[in-house]
Backbone as ProteinMPNN parsed JSONL, in Angstrom:
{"seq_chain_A": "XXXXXXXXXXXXXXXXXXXXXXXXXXXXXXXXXXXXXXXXXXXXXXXXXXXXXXXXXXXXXXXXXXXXXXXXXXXXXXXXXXXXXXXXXXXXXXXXX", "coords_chain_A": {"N_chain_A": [[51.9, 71.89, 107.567], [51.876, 73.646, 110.777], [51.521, 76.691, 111.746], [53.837, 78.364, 113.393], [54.165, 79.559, 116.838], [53.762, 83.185, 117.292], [56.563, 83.756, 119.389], [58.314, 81.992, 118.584], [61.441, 80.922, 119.134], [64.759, 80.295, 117.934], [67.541, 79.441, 118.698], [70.782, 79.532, 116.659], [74.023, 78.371, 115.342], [76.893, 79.157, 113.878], [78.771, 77.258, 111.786], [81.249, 77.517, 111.306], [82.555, 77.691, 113.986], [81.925, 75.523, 115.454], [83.768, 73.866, 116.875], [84.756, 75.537, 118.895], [82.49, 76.345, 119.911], [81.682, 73.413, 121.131], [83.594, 73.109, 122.903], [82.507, 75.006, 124.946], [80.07, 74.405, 125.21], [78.907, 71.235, 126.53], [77.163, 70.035, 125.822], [76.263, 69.672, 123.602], [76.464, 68.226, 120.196], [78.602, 66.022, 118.382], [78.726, 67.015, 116.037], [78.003, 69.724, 113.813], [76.403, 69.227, 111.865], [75.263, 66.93, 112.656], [73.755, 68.252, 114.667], [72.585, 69.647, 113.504], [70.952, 68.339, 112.377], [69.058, 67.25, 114.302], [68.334, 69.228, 114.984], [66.529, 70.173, 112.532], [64.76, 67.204, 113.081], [63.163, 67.673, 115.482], [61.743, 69.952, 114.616], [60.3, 69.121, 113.086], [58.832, 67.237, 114.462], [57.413, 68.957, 116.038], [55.91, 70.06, 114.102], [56.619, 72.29, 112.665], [58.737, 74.511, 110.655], [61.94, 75.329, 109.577], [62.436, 77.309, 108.027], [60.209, 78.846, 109.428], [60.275, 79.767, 111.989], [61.696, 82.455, 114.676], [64.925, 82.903, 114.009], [68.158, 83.049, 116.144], [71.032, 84.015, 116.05], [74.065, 82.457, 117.845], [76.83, 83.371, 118.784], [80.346, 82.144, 118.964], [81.847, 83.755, 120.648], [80.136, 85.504, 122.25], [79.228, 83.463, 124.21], [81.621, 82.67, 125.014], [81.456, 84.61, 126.733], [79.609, 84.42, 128.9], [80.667, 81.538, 129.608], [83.258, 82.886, 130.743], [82.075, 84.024, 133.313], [80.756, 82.172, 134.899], [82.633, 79.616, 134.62], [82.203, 77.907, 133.734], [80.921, 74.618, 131.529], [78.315, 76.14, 128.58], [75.45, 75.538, 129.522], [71.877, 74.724, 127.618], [69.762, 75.616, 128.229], [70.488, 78.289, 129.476], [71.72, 78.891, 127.072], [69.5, 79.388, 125.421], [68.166, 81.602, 127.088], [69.963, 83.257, 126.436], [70.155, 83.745, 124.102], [66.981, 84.581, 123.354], [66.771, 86.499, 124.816], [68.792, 88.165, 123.234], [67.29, 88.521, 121.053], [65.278, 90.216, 121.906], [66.895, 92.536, 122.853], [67.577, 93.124, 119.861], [65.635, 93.643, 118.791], [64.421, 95.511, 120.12], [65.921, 97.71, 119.643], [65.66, 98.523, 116.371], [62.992, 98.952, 116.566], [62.852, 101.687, 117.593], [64.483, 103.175, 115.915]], "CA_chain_A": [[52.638, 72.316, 108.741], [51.605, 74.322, 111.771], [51.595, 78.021, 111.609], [54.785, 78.643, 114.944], [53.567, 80.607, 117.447], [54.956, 84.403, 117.075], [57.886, 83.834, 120.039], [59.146, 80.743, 118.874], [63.355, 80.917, 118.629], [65.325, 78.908, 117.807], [69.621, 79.679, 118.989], [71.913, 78.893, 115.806], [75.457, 78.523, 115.229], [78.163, 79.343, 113.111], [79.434, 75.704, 111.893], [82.804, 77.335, 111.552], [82.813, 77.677, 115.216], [81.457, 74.871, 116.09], [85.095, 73.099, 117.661], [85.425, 76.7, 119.777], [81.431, 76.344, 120.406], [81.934, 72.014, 121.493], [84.562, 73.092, 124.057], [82.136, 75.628, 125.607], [78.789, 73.327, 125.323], [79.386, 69.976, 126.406], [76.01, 68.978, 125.518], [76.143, 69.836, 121.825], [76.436, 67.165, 119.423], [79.624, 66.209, 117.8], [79.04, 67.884, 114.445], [77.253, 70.391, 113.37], [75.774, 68.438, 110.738], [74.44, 66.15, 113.867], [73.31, 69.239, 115.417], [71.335, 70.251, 112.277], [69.83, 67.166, 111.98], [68.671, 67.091, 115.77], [67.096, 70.526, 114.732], [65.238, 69.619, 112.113], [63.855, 65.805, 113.696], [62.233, 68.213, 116.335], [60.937, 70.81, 114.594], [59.417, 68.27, 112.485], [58.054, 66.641, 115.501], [56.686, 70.006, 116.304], [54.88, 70.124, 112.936], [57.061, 73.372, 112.411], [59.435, 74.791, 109.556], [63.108, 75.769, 110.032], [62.141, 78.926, 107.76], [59.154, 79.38, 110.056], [60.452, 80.465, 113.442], [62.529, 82.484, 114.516], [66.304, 82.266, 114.374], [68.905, 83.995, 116.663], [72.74, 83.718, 115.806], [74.707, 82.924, 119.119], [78.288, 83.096, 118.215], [81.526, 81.716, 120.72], [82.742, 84.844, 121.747], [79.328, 85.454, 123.062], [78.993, 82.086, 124.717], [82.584, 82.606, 126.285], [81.464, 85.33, 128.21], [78.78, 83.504, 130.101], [81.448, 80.29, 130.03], [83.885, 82.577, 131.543], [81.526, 84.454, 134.046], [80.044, 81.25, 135.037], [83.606, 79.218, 135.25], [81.452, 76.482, 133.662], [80.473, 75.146, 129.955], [76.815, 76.382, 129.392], [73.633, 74.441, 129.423], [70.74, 74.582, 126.339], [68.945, 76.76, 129.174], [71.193, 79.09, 129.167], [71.512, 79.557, 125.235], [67.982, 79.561, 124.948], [67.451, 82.658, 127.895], [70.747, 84.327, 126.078], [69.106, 83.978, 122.805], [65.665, 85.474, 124.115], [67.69, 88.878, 125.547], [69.724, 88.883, 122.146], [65.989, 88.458, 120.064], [64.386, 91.296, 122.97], [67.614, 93.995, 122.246], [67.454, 93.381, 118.412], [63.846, 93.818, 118.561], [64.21, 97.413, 120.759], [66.681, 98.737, 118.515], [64.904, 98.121, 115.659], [61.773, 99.94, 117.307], [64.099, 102.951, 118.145], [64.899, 103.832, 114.395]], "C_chain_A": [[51.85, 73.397, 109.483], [52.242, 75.726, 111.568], [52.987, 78.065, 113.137], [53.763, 79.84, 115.558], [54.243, 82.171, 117.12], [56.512, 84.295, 117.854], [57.901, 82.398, 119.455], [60.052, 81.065, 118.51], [63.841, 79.901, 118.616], [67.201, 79.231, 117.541], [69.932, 78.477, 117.556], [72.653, 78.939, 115.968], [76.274, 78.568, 114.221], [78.336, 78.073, 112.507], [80.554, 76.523, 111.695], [83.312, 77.519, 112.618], [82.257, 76.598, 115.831], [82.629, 73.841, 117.005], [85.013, 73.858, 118.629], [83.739, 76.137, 120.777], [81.381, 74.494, 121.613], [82.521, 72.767, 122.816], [83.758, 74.111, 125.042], [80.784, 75.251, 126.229], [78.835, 72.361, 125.282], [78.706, 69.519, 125.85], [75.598, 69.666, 124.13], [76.521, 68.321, 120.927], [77.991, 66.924, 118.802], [80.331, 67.275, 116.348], [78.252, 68.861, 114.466], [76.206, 69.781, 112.194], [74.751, 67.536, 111.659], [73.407, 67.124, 114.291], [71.978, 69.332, 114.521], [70.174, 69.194, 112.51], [69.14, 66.891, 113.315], [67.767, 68.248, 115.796], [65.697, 70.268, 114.131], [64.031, 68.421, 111.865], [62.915, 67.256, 114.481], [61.611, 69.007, 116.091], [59.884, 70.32, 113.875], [58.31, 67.909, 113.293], [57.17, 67.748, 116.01], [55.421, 70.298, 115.192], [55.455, 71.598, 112.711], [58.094, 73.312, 111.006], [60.7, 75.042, 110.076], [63.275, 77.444, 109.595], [60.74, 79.503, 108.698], [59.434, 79.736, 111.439], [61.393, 81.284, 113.173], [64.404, 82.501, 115.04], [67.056, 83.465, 114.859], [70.509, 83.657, 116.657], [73.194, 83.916, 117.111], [76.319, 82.526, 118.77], [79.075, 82.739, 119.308], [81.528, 82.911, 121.312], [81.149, 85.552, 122.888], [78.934, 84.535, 124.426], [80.21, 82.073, 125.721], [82.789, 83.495, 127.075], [80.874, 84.862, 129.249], [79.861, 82.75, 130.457], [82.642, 80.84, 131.049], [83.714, 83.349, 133.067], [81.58, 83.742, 135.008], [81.287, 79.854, 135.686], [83.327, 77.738, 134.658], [80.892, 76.396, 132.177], [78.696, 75.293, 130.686], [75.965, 75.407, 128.53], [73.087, 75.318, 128.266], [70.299, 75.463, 127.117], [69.433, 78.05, 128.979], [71.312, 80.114, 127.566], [70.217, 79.82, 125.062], [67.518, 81.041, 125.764], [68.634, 83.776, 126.89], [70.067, 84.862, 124.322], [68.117, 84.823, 122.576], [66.385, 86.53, 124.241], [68.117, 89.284, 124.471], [68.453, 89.619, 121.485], [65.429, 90.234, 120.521], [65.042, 92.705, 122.65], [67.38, 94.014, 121.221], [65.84, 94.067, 118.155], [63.445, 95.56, 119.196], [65.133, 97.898, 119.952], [65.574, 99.383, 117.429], [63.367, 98.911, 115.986], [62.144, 101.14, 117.453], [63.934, 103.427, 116.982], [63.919, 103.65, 113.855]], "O_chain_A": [[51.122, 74.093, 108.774], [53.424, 75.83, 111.241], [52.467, 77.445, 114.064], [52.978, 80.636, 115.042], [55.379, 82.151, 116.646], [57.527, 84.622, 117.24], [57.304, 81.6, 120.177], [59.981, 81.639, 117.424], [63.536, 78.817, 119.114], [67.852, 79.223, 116.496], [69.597, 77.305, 117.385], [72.82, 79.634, 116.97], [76.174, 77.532, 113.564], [77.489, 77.477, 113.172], [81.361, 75.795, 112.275], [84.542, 77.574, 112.618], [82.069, 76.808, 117.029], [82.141, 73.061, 117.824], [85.157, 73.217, 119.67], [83.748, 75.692, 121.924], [81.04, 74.582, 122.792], [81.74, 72.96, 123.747], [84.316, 74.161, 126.139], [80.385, 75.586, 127.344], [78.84, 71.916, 124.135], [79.059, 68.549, 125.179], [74.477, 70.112, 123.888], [76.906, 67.375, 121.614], [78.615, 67.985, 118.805], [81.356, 67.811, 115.927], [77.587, 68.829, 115.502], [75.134, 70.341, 111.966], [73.554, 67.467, 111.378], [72.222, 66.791, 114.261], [70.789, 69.149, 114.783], [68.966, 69.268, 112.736], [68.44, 65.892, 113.152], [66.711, 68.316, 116.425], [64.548, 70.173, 114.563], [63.04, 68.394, 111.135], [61.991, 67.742, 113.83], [60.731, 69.285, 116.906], [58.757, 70.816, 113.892], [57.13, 68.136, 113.027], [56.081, 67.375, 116.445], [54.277, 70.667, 115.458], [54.49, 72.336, 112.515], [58.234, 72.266, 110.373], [60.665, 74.986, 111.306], [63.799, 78.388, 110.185], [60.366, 80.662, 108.517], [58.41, 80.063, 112.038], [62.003, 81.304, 112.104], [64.905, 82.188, 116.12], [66.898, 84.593, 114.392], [70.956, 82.896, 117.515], [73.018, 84.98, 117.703], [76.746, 81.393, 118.546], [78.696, 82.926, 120.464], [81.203, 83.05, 122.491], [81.257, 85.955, 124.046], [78.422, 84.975, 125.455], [80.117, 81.669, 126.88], [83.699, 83.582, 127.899], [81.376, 84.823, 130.372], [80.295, 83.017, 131.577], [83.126, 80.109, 131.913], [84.632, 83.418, 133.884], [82.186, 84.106, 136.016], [81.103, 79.237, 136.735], [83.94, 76.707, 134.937], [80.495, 77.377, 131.549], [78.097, 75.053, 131.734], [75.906, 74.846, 127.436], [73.61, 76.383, 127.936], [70.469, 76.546, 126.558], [68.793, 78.876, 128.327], [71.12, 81.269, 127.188], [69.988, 80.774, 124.318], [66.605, 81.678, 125.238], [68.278, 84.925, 126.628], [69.72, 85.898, 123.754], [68.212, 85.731, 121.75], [66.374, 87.46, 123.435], [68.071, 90.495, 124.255], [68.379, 90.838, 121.332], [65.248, 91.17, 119.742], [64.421, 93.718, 122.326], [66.757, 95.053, 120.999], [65.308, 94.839, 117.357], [62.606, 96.4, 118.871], [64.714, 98.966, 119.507], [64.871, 100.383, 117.573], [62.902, 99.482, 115.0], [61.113, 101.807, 117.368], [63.061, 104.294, 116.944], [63.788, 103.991, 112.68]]}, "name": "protein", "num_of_chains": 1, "seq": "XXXXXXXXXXXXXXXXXXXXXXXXXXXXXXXXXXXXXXXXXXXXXXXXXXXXXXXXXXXXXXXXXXXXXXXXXXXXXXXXXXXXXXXXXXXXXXXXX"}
């Protein structure tokens, strides 16, 4: 396998939110179990690891602030730029102390 570059992320989820998460991301998969497995086809296809990037927890109640900012469920784009900002604060904290 391929070394990831340093930024690669990769937005997770809860599976016990994943009914709350569905109703806020249309374009999620039915299951979480689907989901997974849609993860790790592509990271495969990447020649990557699932322990080798890294991962940013985006939970609903996060997700239903954009959804109810926005008025609208949110796009993969979206999770992926909210992800990035979460990764960017954790990462300045973390520098801070």
């Amino acid at each position: 396998m391929l070394r990831p570059p340093a930024n690669t992320l990769l937005a997770i989820y809860n599976r016990d939110e994943w009914d709350d998460l569905r109703q806020l991301c249309d374009d999620l998969p039915g299951t979480y179990d689907e989901w997974l497995a849609d993860v790790q086809s592509g990271l495969q296809e990447m020649e990557l690891t699932y322990d080798g990037v890294t991962k940013v927890m985006l939970r609903a109640d996060q997700i239903r602030l954009l959804y109810n900012a926005r008025g609208r469920c949110i796009t993969l784009k979206e999770r992926l730029r909210l992800a990035h900002r979460l990764h960017l604060e954790t990462r300045t904290i973390a520098t801070r102390h």
